[in-house]
PDB file of the backbone (N, CA, C, O) and the ligand in Angstrom, with CONECT records:
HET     ZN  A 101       1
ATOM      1  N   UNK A   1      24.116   6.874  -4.613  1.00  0.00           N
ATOM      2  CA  UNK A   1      22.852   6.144  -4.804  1.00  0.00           C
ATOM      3  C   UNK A   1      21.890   6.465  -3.659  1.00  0.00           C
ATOM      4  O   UNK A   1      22.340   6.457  -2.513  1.00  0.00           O
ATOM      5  N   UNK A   2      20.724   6.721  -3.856  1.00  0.00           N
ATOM      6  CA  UNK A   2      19.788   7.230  -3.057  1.00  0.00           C
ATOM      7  C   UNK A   2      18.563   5.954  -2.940  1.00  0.00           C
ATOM      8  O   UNK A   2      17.988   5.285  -3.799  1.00  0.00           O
ATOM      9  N   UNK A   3      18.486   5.993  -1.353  1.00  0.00           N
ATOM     10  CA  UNK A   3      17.626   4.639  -0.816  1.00  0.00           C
ATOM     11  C   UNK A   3      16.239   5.970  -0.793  1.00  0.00           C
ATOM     12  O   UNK A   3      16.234   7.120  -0.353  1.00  0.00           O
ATOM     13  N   UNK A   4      15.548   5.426  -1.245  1.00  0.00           N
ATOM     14  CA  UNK A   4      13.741   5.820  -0.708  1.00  0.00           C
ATOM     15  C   UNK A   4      13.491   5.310   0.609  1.00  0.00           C
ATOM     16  O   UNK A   4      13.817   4.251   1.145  1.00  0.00           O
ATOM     17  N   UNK A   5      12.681   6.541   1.103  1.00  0.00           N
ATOM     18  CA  UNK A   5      12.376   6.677   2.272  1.00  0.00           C
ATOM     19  C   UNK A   5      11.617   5.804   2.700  1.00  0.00           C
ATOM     20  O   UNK A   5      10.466   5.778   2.265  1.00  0.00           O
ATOM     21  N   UNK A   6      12.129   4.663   3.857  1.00  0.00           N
ATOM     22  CA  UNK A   6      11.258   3.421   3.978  1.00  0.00           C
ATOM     23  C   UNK A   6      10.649   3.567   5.610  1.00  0.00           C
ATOM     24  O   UNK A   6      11.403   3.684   6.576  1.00  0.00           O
ATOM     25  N   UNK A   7       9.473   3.541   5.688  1.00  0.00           N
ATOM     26  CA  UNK A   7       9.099   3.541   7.620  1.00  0.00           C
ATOM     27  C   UNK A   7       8.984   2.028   7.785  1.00  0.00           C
ATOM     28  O   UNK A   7       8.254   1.198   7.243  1.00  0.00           O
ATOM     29  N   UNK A   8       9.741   1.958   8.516  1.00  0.00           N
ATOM     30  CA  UNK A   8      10.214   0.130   8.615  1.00  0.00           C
ATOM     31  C   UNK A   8       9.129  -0.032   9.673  1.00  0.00           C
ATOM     32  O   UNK A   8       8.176  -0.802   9.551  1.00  0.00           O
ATOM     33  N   UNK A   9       9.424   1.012  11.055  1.00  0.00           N
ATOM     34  CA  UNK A   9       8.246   0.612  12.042  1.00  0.00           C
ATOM     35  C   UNK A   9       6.765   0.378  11.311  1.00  0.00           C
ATOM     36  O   UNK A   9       6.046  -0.571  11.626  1.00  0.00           O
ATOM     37  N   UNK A  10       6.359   1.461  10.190  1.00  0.00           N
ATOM     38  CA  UNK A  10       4.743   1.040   9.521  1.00  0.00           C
ATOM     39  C   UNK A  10       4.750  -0.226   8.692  1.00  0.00           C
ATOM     40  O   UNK A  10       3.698  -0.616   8.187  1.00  0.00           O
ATOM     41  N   UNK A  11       5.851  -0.867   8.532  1.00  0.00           N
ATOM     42  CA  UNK A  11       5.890  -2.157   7.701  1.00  0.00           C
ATOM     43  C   UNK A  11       6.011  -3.198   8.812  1.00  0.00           C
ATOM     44  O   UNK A  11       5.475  -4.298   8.679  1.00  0.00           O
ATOM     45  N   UNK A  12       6.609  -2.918   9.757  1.00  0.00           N
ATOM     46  CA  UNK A  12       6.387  -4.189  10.729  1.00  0.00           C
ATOM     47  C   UNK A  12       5.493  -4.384  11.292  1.00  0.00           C
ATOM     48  O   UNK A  12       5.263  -5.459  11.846  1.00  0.00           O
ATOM     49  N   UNK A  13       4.450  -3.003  11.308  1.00  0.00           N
ATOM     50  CA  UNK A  13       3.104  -3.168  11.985  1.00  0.00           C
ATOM     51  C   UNK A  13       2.115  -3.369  11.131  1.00  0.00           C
ATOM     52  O   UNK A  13       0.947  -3.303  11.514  1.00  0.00           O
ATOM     53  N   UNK A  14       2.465  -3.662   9.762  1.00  0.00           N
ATOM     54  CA  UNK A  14       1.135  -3.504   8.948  1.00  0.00           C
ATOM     55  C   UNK A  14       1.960  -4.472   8.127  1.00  0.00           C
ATOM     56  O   UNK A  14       2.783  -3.983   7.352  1.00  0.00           O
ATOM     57  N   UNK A  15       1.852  -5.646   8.195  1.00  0.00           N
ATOM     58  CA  UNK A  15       2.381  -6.992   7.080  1.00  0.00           C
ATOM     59  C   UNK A  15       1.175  -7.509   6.153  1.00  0.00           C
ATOM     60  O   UNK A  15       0.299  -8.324   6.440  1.00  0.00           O
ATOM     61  N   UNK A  16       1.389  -6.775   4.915  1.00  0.00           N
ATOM     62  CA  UNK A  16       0.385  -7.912   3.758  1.00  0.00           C
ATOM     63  C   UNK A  16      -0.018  -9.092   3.923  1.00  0.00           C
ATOM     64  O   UNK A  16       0.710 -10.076   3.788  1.00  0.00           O
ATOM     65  N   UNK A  17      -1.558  -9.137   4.320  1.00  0.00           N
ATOM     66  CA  UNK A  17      -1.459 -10.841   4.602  1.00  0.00           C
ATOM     67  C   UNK A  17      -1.309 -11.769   3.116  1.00  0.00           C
ATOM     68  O   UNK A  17      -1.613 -11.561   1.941  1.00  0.00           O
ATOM     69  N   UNK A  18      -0.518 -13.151   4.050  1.00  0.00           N
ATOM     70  CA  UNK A  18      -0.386 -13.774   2.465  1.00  0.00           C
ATOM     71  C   UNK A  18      -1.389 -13.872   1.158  1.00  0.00           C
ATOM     72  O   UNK A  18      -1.132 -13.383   0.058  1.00  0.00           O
ATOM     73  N   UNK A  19      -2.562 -14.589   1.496  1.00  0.00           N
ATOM     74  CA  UNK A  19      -3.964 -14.287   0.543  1.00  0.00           C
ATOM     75  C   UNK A  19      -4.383 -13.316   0.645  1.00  0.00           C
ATOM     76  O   UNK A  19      -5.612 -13.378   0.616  1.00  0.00           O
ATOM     77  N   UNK A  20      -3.768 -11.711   0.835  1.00  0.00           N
ATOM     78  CA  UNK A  20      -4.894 -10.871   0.987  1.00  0.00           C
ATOM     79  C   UNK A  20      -5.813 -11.034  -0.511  1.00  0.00           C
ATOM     80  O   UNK A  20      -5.534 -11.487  -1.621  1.00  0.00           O
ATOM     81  N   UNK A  21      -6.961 -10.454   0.056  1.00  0.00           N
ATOM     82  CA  UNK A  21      -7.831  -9.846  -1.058  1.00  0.00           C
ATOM     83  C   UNK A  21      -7.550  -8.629  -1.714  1.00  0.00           C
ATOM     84  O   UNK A  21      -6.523  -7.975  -1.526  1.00  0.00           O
ATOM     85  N   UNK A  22      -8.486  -8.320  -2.502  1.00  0.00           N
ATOM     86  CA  UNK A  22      -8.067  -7.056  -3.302  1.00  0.00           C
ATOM     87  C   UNK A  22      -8.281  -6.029  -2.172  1.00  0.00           C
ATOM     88  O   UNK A  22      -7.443  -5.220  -1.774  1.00  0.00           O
ATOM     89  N   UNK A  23      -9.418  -6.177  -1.763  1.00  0.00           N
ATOM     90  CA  UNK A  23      -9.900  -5.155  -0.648  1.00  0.00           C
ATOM     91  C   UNK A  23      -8.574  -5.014   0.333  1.00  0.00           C
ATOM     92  O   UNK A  23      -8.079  -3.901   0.514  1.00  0.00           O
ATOM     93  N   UNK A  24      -8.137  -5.953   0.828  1.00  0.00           N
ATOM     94  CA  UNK A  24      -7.362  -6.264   1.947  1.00  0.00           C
ATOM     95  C   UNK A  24      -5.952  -5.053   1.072  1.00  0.00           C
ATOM     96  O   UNK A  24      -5.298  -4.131   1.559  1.00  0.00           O
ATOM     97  N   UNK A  25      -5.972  -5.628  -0.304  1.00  0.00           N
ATOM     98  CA  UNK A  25      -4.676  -4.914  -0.921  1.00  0.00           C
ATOM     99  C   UNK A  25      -4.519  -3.419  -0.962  1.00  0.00           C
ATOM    100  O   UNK A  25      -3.464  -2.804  -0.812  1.00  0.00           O
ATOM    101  N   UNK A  26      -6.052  -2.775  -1.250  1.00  0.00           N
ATOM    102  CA  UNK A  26      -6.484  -1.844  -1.550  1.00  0.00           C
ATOM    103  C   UNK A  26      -6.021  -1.270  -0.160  1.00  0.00           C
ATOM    104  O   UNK A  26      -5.022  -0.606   0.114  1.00  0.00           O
ATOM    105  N   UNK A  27      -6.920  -1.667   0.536  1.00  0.00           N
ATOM    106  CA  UNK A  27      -6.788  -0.379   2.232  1.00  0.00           C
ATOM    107  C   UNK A  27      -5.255  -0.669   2.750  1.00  0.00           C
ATOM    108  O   UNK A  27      -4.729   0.050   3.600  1.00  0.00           O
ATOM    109  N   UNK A  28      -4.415  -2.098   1.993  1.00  0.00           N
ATOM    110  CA  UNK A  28      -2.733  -1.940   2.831  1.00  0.00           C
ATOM    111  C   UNK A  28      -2.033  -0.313   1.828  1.00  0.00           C
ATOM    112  O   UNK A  28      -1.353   0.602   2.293  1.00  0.00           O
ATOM    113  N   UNK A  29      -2.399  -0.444   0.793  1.00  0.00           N
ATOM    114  CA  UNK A  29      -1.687   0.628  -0.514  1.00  0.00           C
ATOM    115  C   UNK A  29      -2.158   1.856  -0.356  1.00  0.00           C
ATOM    116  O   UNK A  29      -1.551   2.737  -0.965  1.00  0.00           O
ATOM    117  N   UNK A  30      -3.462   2.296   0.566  1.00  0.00           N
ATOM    118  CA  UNK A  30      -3.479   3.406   1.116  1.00  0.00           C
ATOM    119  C   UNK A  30      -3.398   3.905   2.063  1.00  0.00           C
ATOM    120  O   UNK A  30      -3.370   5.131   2.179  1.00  0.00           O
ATOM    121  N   UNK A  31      -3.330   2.964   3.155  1.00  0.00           N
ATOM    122  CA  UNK A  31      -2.333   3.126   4.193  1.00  0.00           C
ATOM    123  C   UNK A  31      -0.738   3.564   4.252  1.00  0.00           C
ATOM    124  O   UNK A  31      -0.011   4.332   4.882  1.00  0.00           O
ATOM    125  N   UNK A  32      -0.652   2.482   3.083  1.00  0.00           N
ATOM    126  CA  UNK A  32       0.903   2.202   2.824  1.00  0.00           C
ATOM    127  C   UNK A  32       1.347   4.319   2.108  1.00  0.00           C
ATOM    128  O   UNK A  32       2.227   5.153   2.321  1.00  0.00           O
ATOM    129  N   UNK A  33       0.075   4.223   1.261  1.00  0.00           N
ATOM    130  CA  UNK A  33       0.639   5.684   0.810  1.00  0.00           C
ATOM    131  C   UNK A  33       1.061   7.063   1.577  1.00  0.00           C
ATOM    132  O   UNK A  33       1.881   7.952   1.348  1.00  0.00           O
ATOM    133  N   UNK A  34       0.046   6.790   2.655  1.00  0.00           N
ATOM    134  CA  UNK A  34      -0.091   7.858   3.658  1.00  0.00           C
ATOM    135  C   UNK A  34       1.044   7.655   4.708  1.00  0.00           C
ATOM    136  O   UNK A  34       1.559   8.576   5.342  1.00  0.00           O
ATOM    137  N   UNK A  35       1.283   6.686   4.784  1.00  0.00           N
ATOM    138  CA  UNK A  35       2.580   6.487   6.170  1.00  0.00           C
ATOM    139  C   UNK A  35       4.015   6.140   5.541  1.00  0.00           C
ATOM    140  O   UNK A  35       4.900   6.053   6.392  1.00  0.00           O
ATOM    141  N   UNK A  36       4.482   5.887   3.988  1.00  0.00           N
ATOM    142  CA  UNK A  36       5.653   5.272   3.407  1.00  0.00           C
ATOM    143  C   UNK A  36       5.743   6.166   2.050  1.00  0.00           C
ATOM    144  O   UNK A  36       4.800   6.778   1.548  1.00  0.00           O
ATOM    145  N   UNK A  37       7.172   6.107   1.529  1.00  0.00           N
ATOM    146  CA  UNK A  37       7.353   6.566   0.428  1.00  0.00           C
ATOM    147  C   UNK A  37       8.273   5.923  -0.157  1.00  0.00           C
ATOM    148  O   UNK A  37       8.980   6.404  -1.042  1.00  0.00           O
ATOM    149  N   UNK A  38       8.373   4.509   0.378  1.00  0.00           N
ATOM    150  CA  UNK A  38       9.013   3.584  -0.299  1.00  0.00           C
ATOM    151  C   UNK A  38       9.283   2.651  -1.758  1.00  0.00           C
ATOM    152  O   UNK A  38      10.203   2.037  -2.298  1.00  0.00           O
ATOM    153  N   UNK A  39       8.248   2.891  -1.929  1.00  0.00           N
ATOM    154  CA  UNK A  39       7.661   2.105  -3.855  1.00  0.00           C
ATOM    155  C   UNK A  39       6.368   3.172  -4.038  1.00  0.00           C
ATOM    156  O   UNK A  39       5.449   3.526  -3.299  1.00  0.00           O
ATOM    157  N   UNK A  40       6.722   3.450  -5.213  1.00  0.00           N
ATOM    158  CA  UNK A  40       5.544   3.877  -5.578  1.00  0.00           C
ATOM    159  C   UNK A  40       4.197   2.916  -6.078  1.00  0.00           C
ATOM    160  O   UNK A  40       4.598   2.058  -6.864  1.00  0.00           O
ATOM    161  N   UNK A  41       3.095   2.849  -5.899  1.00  0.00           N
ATOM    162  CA  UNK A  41       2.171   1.846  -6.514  1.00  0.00           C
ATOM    163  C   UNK A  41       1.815   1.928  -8.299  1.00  0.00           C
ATOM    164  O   UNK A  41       1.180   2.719  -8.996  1.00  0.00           O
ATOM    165  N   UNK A  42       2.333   1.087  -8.478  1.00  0.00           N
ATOM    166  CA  UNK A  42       2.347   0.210 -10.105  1.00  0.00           C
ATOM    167  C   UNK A  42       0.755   0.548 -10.624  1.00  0.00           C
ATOM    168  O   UNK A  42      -0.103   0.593  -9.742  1.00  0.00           O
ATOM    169  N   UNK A  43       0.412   0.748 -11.812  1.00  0.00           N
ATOM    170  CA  UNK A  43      -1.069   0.924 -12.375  1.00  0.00           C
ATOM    171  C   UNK A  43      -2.080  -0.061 -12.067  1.00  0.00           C
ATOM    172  O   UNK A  43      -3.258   0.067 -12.402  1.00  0.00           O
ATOM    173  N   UNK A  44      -1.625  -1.023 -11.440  1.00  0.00           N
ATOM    174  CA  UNK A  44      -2.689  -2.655 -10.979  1.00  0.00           C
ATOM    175  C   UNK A  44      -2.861  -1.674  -9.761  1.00  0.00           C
ATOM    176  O   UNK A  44      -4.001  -1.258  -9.553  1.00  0.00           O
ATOM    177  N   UNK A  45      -2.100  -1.367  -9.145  1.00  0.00           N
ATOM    178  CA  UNK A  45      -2.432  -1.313  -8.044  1.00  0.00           C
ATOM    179  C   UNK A  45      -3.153  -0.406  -7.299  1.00  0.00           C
ATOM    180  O   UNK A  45      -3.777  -0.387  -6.238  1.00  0.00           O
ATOM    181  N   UNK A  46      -2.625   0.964  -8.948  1.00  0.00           N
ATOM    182  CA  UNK A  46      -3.323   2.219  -7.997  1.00  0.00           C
ATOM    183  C   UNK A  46      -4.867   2.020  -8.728  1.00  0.00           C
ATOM    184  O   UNK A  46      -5.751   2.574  -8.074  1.00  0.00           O
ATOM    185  N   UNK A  47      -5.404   1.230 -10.135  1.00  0.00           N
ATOM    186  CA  UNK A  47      -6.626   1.270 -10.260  1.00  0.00           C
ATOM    187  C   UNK A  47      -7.209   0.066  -8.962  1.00  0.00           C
ATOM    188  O   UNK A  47      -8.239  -0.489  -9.345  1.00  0.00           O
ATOM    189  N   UNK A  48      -6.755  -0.393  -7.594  1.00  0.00           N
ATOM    190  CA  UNK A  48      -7.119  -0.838  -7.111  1.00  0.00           C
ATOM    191  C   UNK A  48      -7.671  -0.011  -6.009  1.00  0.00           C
ATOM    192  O   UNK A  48      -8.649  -0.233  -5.296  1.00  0.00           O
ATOM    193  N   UNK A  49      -6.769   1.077  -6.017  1.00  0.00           N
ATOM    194  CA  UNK A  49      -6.380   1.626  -4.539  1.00  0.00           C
ATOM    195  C   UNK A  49      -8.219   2.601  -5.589  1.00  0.00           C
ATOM    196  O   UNK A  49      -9.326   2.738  -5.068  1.00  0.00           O
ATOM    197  N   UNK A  50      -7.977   2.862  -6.449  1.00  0.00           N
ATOM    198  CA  UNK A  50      -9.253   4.022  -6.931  1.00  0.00           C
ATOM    199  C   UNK A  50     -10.292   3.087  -6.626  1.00  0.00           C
ATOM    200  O   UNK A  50     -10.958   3.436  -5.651  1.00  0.00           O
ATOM    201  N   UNK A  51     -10.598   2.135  -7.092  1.00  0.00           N
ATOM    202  CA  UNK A  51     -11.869   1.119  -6.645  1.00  0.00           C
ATOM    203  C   UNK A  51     -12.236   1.511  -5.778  1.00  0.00           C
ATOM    204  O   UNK A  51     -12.986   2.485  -5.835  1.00  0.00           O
ATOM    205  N   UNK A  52     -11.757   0.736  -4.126  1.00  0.00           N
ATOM    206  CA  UNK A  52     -11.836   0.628  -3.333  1.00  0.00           C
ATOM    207  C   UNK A  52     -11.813   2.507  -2.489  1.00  0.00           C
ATOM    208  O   UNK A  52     -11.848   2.688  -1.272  1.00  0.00           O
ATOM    209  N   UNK A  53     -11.750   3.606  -3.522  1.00  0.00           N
ATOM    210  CA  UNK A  53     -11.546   4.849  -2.787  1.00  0.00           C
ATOM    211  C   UNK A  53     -12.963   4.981  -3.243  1.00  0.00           C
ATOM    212  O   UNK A  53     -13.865   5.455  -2.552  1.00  0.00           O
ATOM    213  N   UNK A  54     -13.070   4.589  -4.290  1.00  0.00           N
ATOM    214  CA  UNK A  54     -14.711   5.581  -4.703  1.00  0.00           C
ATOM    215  C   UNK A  54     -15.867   4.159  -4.059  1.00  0.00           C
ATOM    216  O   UNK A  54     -17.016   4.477  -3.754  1.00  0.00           O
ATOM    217  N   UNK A  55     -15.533   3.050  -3.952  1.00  0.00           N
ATOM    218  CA  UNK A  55     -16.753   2.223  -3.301  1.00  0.00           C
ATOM    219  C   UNK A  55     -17.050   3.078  -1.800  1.00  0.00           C
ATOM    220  O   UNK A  55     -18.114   3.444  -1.301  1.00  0.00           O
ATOM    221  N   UNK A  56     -15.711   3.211  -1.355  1.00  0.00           N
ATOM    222  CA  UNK A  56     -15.348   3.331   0.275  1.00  0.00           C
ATOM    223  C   UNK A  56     -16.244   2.416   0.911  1.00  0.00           C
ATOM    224  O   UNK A  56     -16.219   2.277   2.134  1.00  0.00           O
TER     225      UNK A  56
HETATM  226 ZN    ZN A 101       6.785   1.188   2.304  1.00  0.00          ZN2+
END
């Protein structure tokens, strides 16, 4: 059984705040993409992560 590659140090330094916003969700899931390869992001999430790429 194969564990996905988790950067625990970028998760302890970068914790989802509890209410984030979408925005807040958006810039953790592309962060999260660039530094983790732990979960991939679900279709909510990546038309969030596109929002927030083309507003910038
Ligand atoms: Zn991760």
């Amino acid at each position: 059984m194969y564990n996905k590659i988790m950067n625990k140090d970028w998760h302890q330094k970068n914790r989802m705040p509890v209410n984030a916003t979408d925005e807040q969700r958006a810039k953790w899931h592309i962060e999260h993409l660039k530094n983790c390869d732990c979960r991939k992001p679900t279709a909510n999430i990546q038309k969030l992560i596109d929002k927030y790429r083309a507003e910038k």
